[in-house]
C-alpha positions as CSV (number, residue, x, y, z in Angstrom):
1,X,26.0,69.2,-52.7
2,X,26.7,65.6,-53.4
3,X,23.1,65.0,-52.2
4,X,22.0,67.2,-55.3
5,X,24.4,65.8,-57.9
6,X,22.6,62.6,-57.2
7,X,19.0,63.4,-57.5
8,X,19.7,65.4,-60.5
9,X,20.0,61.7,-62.1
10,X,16.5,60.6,-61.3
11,X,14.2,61.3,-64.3
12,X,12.0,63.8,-64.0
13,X,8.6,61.4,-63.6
14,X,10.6,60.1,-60.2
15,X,11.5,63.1,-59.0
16,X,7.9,64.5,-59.3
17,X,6.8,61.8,-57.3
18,X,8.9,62.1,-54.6
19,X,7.4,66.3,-54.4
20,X,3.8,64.7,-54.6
21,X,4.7,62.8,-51.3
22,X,6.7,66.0,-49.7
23,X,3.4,68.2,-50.4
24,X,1.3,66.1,-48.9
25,X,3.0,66.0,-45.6
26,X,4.0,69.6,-46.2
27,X,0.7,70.4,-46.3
28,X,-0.8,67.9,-44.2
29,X,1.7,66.7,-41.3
30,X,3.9,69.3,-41.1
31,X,1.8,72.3,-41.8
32,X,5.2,74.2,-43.6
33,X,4.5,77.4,-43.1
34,X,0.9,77.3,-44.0
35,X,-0.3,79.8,-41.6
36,X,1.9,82.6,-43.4
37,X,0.7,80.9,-46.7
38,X,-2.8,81.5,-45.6
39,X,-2.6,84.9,-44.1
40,X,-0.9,86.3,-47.7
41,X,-4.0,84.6,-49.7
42,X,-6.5,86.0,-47.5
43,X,-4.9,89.4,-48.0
44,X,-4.5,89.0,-51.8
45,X,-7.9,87.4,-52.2
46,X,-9.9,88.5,-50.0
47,X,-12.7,87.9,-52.8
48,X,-12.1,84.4,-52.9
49,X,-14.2,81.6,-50.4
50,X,-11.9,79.7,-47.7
51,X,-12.4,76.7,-49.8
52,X,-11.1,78.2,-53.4
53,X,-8.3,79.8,-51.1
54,X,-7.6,76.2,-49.7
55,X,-7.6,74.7,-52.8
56,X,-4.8,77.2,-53.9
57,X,-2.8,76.3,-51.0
58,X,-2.7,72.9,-51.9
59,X,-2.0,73.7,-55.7
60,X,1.3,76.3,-54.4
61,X,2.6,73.3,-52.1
62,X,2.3,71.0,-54.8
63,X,4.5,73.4,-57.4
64,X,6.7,74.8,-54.9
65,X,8.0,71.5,-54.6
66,X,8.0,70.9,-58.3
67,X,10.1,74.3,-58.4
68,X,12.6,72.8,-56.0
69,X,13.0,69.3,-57.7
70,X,13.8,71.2,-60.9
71,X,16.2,73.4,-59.7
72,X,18.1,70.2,-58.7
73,X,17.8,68.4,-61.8
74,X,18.8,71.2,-63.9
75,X,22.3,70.4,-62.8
76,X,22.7,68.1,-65.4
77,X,21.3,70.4,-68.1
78,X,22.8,71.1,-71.4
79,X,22.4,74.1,-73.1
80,X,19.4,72.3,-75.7
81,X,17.2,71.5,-72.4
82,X,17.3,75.2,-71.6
83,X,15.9,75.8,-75.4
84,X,13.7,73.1,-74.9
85,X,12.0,73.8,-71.7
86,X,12.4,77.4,-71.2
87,X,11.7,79.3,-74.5
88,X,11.8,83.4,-75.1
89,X,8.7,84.5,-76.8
90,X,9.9,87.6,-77.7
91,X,13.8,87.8,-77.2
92,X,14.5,90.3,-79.9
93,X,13.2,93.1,-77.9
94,X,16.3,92.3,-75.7
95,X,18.8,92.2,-78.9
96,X,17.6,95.5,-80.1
97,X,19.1,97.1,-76.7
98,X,22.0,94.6,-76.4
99,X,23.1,95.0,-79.9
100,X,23.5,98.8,-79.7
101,X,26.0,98.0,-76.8
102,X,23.2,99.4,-74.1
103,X,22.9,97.3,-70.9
104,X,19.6,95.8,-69.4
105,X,18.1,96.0,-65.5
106,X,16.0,93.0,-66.1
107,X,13.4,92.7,-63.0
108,X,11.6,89.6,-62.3
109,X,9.6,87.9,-59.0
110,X,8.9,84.9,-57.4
111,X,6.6,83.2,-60.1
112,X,6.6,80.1,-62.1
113,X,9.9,78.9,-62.0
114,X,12.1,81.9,-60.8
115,X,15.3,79.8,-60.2
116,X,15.5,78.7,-64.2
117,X,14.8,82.0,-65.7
118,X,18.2,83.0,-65.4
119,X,19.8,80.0,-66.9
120,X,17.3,79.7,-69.8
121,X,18.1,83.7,-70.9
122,X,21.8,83.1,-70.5
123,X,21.2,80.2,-72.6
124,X,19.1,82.0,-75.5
125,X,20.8,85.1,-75.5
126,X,24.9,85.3,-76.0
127,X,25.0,87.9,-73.5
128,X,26.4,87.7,-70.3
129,X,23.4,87.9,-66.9
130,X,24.8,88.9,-64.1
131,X,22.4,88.5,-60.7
132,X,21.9,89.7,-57.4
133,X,21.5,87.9,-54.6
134,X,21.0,88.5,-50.7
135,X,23.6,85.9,-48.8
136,X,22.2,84.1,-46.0
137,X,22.9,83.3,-42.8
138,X,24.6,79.4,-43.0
139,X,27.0,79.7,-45.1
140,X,27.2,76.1,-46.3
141,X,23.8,76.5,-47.5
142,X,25.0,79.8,-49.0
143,X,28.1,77.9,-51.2
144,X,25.2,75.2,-52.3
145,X,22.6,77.6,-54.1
146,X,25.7,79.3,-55.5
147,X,27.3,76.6,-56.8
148,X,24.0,76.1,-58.0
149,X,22.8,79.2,-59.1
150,X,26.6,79.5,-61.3
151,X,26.5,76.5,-62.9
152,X,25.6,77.7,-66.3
153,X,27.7,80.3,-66.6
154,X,25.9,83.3,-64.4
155,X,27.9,85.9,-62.6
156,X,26.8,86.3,-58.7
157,X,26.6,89.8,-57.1
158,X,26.1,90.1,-53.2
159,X,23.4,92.7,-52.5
160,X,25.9,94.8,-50.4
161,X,28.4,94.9,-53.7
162,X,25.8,95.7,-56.3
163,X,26.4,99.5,-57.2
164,X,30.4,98.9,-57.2
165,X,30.5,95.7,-59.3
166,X,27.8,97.0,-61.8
167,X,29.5,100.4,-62.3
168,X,32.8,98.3,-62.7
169,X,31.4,96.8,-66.1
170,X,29.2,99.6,-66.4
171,X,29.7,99.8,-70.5
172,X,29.8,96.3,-70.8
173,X,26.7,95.1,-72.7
174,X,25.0,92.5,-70.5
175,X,21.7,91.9,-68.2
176,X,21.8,92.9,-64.6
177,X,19.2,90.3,-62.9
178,X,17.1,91.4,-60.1
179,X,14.7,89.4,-58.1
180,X,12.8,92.5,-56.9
181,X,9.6,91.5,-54.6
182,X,12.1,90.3,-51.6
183,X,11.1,92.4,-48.5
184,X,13.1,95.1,-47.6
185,X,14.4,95.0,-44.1
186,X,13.1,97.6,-41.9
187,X,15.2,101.0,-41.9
188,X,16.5,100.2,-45.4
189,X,15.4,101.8,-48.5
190,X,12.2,101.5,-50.2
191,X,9.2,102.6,-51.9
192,X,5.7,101.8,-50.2
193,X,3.3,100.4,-53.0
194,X,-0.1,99.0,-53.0
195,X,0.1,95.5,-53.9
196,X,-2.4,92.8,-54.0
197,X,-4.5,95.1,-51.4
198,X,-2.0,95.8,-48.9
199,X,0.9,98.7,-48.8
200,X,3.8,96.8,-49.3
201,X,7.7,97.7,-49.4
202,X,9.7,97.4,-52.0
203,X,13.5,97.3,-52.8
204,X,14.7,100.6,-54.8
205,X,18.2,98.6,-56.1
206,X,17.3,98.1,-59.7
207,X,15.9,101.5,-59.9
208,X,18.5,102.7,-58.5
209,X,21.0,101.3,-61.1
210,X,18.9,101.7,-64.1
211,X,19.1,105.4,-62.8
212,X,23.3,105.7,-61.8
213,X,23.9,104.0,-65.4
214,X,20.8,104.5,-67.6
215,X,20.5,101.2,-68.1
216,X,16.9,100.2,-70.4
217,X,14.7,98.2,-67.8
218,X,12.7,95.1,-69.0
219,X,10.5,92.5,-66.9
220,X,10.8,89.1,-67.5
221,X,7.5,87.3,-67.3
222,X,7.9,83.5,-66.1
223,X,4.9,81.4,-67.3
224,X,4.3,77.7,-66.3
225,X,3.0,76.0,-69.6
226,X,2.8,72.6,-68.5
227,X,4.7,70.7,-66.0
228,X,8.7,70.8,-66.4
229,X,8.2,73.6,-69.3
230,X,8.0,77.4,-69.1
231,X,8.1,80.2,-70.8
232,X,9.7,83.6,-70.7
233,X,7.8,87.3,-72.6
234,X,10.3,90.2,-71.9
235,X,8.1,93.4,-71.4
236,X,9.1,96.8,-71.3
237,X,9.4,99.0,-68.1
238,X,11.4,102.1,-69.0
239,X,13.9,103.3,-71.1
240,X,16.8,105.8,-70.6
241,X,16.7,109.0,-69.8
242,X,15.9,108.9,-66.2
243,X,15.8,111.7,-63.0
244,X,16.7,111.3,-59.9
245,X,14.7,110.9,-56.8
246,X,11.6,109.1,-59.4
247,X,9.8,105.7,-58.6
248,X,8.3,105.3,-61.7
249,X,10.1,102.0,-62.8
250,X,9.4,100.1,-58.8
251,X,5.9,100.8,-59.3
252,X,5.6,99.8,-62.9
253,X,7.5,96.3,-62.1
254,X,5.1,96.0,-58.9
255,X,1.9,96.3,-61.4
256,X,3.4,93.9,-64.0
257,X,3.9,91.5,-61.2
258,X,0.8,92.0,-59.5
259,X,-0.8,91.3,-63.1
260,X,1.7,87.7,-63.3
261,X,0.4,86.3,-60.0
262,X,-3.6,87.0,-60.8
263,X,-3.4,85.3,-63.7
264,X,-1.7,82.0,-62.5
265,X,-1.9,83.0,-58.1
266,X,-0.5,79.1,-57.0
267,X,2.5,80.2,-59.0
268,X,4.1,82.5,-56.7
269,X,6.4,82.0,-53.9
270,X,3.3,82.4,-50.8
271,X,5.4,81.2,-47.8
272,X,7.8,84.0,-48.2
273,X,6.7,86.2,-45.0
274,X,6.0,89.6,-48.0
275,X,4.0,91.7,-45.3
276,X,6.4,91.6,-42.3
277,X,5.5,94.6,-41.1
278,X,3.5,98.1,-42.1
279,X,4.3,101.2,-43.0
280,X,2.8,102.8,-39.8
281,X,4.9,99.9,-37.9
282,X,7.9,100.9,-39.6
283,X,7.4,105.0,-39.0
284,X,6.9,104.1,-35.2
285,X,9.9,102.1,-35.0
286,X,11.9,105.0,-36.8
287,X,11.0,107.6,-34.8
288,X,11.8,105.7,-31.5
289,X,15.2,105.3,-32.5
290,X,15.3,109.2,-33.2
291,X,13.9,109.7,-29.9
292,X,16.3,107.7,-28.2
């Protein structure tokens, strides 16, 4: 933490140097994860050449990086550098749930700067977000990115305690954050989507929720404009009333997202391992534990 604190008083041009040099030997040296960053672009591009696919590789090491200085440096931010760097486009269509008292799901990916979208809403908006997050396995890591993550006023729900600490402020008019394009461990539940060519699992939490409490359902679309500034466009999913047992709002969130990464693909998080397994792989594995 005290490493953090004092990097977030570089200026920006220093610490964007310093992510120039780390994607270079990233990329380079060290080879970070490149192999799972080139087997996800060869699945979601397979239309692209080798070379336009290296190219992007390059460009996602080099913004990754950026991502992670700015995530630092926004420790030090005041509530008019969240206005500044991060606008809403549209945040009214937000206010014309949250001032009738209804709640939001709001659903978002790994694009653009995923870390600030959070603090820049809470900062627009004078309603409470709330987030979910999956704890990891070092836990001093853990109390860093929460520390982090909290620093602006955001409330942190582990993934286990989602349904009980929702329903507990169920009424309450607020955003309930998700992160939703995580992959699901195998054996939990999910809906099997096509995604950037492939069958791919996704998380059923927010629909979940937005089912239990009939919460409206928005995605929040994080767009790089320029180097150190983004921008946020809120766009509808679904709106109360829902049924049970329907996957309407996973698959419209996977489409919107889908749509996100074509338009700007160096943007998204590509050395997260998405495709860990299949759906075959998964139905094999499930049935040998039945038959055991």
């Amino acid at each position: 933490m005290f490493f953090v604190k004092i990097l977030s008083y570089f200026p920006f041009w220093f610490l964007y140097f310093l992510t120039e040099l780390t994607a270079f030997l990233g990329f380079h040296i060290l080879h970070y994860r490149r192999a799972v960053v080139r087997d996800n672009m060869a699945i979601a591009f397979p239309e692209k050449t080798a070379e336009e696919r290296r190219k992007l590789e390059k460009q996602f090491y080099r913004q990754f990086l950026q991502v992670f200085a700015e995530f630092m440096k926004a420790w030090r931010f005041k509530k008019e550098d969240w206005l500044d760097r991060m606008p809403l486009t549209n945040p009214e269509v937000l206010e014309a749930y949250l001032d009738k008292d209804i709640p939001i799901v709001l659903m978002s990916g790994h694009t653009a700067n995923w870390e600030w979208g959070a603090y820049s809403i809470q900062a627009h908006l004078d309603y409470d977000l709330e987030f979910l997050y999956k704890p990891v396995k070092s836990k001093a890591y853990d109390d860093i990115m929460l520390r982090l993550r909290t620093r602006h006023g955001n409330t942190a729900i582990a993934k286990d305690d989602a349904i009980r600490e929702v329903l507990k402020r169920r009424k309450k008019p607020r955003l309930v954050g998700f992160i939703s394009d995580q992959s699901p461990s195998m054996g939990t539940d999910k809906y099997w989507i096509d995604f950037l060519n492939r069958p791919t699992a996704f998380y059923v939490g927010a629909e979940r929720i937005a089912t239990l409490t009939q919460y409206a359902v928005f995605y929040a679309d994080v767009y790089r404009t320029s180097k150190g500034y983004y921008e946020i466009t809120f766009k509808r999913i679904a709106e109360p009333p829902y049924g049970k047992g329907e996957h309407g709002i996973t698959a419209a969130f996977a489409e919107m997202l889908e749509e996100s990464i074509r338009k700007n693909p160096a943007d998204y998080l590509w050395s997260h391992k998405r495709w860990k397994y299949t759906k075959e792989e998964e139905e094999a594995h499930m049935a040998s534990l039945k038959s055991s």
